[in-house]
N, C-alpha and C positions, 0 to 999 in steps of 0.2 A: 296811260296813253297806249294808243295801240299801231304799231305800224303798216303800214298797207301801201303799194302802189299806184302813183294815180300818174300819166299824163308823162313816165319813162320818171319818173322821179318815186323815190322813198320816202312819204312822209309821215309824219307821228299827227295821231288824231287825236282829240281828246273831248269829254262828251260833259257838262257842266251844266248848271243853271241860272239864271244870273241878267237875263235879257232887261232892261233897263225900264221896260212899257212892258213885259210878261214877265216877271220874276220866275214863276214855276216853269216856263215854257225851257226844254230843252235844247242848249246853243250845240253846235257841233263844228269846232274849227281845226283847221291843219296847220303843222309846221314842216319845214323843211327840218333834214336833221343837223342842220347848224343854228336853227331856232327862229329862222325867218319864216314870217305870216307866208301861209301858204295859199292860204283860201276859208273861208267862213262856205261849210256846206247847206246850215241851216239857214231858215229865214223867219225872222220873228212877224206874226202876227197877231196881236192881239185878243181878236174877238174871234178869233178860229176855235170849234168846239173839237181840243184834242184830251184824250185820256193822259193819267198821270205821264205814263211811258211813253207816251205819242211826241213826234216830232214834226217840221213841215221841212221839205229840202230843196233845194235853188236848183230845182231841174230846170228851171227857163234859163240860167245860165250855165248849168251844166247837166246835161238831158243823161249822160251815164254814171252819176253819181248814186241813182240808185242800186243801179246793179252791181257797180263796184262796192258798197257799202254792206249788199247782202253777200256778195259775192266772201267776203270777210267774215261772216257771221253778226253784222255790226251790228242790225237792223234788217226788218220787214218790212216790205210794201203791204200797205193795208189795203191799196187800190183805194183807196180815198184821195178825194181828192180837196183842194180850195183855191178859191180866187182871189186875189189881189189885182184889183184895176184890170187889165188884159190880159194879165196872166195867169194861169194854173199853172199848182204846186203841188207837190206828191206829198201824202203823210204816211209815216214810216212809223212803226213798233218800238222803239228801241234796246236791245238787247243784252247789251252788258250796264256795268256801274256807271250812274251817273253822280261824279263829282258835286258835293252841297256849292 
C-alpha cells in the first residue's frame, strides 16, 4: 500500500488485479487509514486495448486523479485515452507492484 493525499485526507492505496469481466486488468482503490473505502480510482473496461501495466482511471469523476497519482510516482499518463458511453478515460503506466 502506498500512502498519498487526496481531497485533505491521508489515504492508503493499493494496486491489484482481480476485476470480475477483466481479470488481468489493473483495479486501483483507496482507503482511509482506519480502513474505510475511500474511492475505487480505476475503472474496468473490458474491451479496452491496454498493456500488461496499463490501467484506465475515473477521471470523469475525478478529473485530478491523474496528477495526483503521478504526482506520487504511482503511475504515468500515457495521454491515451478511451471511451465508455460519453465518457472519456485516461490510461495510465502503472509503476510500482502490482498485487496477484
Amino acid at each position: 500500500m502506498y500512502k498519498i493525499q487526496h481531497h485533505n485526507n491521508v489515504v492508503n492505496v493499493s494496486f491489484f488485479r482481480g476485476y470480475s469481466y477483466a481479470a488481468e486488468q489493473i483495479a486501483i482503490k483507496a482507503e482511509l487509514e482506519s480502513g474505510e473505502p475511500w474511492a475505487v480510482y480505476s475503472k474496468c473496461i473490458p474491451d479496452a486495448d491496454l498493456g500488461h501495466d496499463e490501467t484506465i482511471l475515473d477521471t470523469n469523476n475525478m478529473p485530478e486523479i491523474v496528477s495526483i497519482l503521478e504526482k506520487e510516482s504511482l503511475v504515468k499518463d500515457t495521454g491515451r485515452k478511451v471511451r465508455s458511453g460519453y465518457c472519456e478515460f485516461s490510461i495510465v503506466k502503472v509503476l510500482v507492484h502490482v498485487a496477484a
